[in-house]
N, CA and C atoms as an extended XYZ file, in Angstrom:
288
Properties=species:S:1:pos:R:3:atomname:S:1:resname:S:1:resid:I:1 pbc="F F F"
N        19.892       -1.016       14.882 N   UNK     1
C        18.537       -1.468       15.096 CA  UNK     1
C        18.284       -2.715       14.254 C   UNK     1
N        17.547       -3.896       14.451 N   UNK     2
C        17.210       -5.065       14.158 CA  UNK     2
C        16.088       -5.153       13.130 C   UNK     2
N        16.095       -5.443       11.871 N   UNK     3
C        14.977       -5.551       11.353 CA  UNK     3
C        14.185       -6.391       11.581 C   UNK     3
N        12.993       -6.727       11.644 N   UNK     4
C        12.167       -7.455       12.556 CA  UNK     4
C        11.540       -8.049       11.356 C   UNK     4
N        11.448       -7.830       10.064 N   UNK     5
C        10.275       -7.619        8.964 CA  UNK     5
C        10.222       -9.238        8.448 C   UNK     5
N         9.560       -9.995        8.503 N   UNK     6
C         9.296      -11.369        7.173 CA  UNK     6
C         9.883      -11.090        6.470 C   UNK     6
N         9.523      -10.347        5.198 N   UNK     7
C         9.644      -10.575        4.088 CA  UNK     7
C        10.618       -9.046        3.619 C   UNK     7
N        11.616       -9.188        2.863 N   UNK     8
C        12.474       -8.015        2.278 CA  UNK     8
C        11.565       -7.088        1.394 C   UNK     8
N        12.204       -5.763        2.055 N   UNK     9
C        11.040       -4.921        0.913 CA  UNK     9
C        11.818       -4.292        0.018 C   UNK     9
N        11.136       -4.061       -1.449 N   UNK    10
C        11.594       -3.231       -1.959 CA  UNK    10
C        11.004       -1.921       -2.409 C   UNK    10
N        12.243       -0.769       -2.407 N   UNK    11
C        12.165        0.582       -2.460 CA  UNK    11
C        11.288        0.436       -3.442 C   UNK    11
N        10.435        1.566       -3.835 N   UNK    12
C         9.696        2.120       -4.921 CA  UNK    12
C         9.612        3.508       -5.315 C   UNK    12
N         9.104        4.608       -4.824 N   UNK    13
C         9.244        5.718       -4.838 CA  UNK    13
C         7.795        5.704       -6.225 C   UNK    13
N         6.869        5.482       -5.842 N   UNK    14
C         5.516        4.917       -7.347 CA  UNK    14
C         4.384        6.259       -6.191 C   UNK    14
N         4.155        6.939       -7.085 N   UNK    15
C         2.404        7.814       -7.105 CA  UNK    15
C         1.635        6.624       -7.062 C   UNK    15
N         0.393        6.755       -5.939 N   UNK    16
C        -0.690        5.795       -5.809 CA  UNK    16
C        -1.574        6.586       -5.420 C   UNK    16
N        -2.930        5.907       -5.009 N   UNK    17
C        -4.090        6.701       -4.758 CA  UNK    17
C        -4.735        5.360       -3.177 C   UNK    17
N        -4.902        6.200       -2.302 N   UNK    18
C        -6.206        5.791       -1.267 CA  UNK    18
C        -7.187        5.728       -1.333 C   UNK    18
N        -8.253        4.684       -1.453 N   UNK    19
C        -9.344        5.374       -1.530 CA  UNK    19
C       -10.804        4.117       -0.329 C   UNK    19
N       -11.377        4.773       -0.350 N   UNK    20
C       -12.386        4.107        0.633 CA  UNK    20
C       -13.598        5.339        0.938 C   UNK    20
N       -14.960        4.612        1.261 N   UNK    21
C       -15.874        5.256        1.432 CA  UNK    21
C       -16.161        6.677       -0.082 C   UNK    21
N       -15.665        6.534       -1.017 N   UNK    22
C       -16.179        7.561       -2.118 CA  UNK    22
C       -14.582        8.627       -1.450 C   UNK    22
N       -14.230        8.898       -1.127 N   UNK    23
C       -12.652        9.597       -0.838 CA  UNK    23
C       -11.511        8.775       -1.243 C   UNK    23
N       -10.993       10.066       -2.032 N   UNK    24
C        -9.381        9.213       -2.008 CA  UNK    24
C        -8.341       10.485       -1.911 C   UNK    24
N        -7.162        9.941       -1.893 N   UNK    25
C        -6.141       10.649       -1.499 CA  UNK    25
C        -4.946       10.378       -2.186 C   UNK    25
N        -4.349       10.971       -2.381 N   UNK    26
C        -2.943       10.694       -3.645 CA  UNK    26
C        -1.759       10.556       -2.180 C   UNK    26
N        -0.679        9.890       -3.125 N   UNK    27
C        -0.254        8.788       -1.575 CA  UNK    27
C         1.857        8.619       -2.777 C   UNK    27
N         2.450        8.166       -2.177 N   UNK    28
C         3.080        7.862       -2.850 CA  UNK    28
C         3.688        6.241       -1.593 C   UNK    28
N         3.828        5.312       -2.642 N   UNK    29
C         4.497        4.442       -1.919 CA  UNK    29
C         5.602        3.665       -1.959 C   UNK    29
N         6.697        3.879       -0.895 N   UNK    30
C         7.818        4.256       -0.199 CA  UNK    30
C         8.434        2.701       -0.470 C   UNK    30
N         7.890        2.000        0.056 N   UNK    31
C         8.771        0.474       -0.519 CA  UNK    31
C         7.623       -0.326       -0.094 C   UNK    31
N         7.812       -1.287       -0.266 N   UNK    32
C         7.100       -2.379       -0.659 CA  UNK    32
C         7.508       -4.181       -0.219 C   UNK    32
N         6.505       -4.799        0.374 N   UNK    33
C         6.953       -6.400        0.296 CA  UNK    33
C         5.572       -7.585       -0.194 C   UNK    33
N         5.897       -8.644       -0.074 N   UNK    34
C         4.934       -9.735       -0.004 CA  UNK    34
C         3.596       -9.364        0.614 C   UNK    34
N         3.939       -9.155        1.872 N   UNK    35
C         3.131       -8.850        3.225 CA  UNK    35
C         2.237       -7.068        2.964 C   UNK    35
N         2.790       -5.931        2.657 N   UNK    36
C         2.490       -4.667        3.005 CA  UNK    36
C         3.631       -3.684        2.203 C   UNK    36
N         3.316       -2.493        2.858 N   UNK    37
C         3.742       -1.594        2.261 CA  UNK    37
C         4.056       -0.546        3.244 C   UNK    37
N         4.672        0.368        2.983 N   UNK    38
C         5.170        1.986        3.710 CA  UNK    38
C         4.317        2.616        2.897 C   UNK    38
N         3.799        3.609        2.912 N   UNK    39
C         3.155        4.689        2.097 CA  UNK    39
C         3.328        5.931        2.892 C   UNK    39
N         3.580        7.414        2.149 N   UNK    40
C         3.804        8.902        2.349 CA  UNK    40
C         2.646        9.264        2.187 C   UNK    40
N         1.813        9.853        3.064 N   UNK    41
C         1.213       11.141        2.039 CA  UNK    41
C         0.598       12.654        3.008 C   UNK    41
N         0.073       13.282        2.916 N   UNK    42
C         0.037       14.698        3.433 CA  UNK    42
C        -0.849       14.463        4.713 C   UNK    42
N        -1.877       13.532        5.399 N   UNK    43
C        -2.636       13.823        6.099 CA  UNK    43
C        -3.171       11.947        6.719 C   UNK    43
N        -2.306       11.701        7.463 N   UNK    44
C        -2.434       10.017        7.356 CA  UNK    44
C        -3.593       10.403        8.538 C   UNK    44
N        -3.885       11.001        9.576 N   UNK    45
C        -5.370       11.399        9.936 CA  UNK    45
C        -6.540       10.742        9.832 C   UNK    45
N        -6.404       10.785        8.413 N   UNK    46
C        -7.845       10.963        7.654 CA  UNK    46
C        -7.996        9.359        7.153 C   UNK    46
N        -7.047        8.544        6.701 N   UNK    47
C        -7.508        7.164        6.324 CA  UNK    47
C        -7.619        6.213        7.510 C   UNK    47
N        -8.721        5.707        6.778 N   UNK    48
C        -9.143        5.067        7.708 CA  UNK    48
C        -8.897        3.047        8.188 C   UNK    48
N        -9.098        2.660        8.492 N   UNK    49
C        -8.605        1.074        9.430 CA  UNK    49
C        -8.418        0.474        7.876 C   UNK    49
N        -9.521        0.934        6.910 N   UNK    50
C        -8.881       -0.752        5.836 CA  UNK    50
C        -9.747        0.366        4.816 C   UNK    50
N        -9.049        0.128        3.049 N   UNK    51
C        -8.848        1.081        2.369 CA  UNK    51
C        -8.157       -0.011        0.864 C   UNK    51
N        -8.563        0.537       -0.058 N   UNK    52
C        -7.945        0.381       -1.197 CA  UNK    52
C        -6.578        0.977       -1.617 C   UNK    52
N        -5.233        0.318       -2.107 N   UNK    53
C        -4.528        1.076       -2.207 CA  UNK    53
C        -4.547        0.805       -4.129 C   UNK    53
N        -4.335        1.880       -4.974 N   UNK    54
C        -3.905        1.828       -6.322 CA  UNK    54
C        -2.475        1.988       -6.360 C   UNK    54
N        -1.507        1.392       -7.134 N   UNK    55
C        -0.156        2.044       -7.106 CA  UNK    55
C        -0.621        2.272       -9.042 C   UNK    55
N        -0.041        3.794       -9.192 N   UNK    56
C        -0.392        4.071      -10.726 CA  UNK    56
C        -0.012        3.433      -11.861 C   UNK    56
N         1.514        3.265      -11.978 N   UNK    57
C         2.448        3.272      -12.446 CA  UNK    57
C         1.914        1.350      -13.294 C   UNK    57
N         1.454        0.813      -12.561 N   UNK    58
C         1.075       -0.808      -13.187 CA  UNK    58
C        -0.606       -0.672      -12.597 C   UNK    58
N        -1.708        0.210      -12.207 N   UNK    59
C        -2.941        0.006      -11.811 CA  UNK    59
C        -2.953       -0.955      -10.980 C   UNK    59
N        -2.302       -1.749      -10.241 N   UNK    60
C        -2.297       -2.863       -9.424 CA  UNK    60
C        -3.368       -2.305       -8.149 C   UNK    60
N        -4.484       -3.026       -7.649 N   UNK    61
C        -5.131       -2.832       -6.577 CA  UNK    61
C        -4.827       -3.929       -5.466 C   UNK    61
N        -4.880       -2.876       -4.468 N   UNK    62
C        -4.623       -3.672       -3.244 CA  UNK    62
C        -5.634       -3.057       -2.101 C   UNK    62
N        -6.092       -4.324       -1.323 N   UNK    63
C        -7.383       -4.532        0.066 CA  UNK    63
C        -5.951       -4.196        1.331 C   UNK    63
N        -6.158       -3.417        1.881 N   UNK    64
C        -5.008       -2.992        2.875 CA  UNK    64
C        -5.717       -2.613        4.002 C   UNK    64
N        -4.738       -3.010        5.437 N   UNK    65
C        -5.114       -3.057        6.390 CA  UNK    65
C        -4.219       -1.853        7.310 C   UNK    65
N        -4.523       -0.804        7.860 N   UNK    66
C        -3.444       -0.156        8.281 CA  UNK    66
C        -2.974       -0.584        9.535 C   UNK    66
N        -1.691       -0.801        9.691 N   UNK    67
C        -0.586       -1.423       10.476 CA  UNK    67
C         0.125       -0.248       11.888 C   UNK    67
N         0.295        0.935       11.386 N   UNK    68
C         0.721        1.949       11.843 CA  UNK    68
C         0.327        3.160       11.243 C   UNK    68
N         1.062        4.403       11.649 N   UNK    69
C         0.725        5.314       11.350 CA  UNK    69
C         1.813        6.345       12.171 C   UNK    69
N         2.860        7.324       11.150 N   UNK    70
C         3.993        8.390       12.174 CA  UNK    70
C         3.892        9.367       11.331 C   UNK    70
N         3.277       10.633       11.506 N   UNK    71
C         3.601       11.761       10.549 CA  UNK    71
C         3.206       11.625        9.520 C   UNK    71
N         4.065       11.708        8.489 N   UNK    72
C         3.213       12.017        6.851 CA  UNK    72
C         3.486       10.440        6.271 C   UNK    72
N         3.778        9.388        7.898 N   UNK    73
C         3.535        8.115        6.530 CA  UNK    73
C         2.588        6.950        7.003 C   UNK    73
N         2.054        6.041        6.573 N   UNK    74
C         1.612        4.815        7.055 CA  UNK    74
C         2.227        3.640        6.806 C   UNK    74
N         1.856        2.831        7.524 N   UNK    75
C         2.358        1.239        7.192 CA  UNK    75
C         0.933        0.118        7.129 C   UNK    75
N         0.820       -0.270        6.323 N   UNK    76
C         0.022       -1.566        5.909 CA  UNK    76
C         0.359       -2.860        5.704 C   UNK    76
N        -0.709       -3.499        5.977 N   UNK    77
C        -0.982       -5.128        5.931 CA  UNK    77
C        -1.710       -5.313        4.487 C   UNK    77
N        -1.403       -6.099        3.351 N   UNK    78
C        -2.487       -6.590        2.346 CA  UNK    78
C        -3.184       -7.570        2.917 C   UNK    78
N        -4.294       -7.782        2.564 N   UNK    79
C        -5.274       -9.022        2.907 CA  UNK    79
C        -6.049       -9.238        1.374 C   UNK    79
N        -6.453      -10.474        1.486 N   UNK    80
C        -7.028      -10.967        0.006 CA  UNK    80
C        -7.767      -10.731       -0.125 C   UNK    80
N        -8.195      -10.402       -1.402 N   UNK    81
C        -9.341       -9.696       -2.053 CA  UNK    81
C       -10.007      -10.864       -3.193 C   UNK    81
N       -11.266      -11.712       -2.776 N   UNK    82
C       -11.923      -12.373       -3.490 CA  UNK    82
C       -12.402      -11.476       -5.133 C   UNK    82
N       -12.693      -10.418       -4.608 N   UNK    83
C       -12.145       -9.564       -6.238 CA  UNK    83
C       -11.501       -9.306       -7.374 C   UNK    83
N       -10.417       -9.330       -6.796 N   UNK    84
C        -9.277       -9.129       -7.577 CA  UNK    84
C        -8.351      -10.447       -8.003 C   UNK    84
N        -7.811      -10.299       -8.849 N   UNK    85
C        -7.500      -12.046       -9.241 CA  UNK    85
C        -5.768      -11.440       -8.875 C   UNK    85
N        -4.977      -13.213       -8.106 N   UNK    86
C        -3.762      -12.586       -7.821 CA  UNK    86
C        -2.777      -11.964       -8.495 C   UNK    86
N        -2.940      -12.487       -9.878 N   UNK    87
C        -1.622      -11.719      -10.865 CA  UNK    87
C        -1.975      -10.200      -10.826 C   UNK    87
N        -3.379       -9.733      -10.434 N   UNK    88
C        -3.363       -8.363      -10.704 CA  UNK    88
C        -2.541       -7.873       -8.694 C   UNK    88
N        -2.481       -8.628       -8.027 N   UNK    89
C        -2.196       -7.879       -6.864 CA  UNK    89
C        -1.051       -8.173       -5.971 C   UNK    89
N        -0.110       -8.868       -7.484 N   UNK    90
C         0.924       -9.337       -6.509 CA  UNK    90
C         2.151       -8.116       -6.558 C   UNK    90
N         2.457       -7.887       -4.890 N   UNK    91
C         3.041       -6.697       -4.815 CA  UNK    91
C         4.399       -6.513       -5.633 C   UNK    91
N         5.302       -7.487       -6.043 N   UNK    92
C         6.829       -7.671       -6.223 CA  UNK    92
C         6.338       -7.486       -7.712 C   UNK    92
N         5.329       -8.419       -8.452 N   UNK    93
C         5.073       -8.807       -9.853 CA  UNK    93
C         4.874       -7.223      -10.723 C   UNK    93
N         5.433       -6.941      -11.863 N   UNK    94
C         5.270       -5.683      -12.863 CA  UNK    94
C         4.673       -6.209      -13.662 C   UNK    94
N         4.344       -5.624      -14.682 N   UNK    95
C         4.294       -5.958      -16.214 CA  UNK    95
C         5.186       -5.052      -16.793 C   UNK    95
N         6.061       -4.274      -16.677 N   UNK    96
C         6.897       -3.231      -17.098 CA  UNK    96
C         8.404       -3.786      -17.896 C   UNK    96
């Protein structure tokens, strides 16, 4: 099968949190690029079109757009967040 993707992702295996409208949801996310993300979590159902993602591990916030959706995982789009300043939301960047 052909990877189709822009940008190379990398694995993570990082606890994060969903959250939107006063709900959130504990999430773990699966790998990672420039562009978006894979994310796991128990009930992809329930989130909704565009959502905050936290990854724990560095507090990094991300404005996310959902892309897909198969079973217990999702796929997202980031979009910019006049909020958040970029060093806090760049997906590849740690402080670790």
């Amino acid at each position: 099968m052909e990877d189709r993707r822009k940008h190379q992702r990398t694995d993570r295996e990082e606890p994060g949190y969903i959250s939107s409208g006063g709900a959130c949801w504990s999430c773990t996310v699966i790998n990672i690029s420039a562009e978006g993300a894979a994310i796991a979590l128990a009930d992809p159902t329930l989130v909704p079109d565009r959502f905050l993602l936290m990854i724990l591990k560095d507090r990094r916030v991300f404005n996310c757009r959902l892309a897909w959706a198969q079973r217990h995982r999702i796929g997202v789009t980031f979009e910019p967040s006049p909020d958040v300043p970029a060093e806090k939301t760049h997906p590849l960047k740690t402080d670790a």
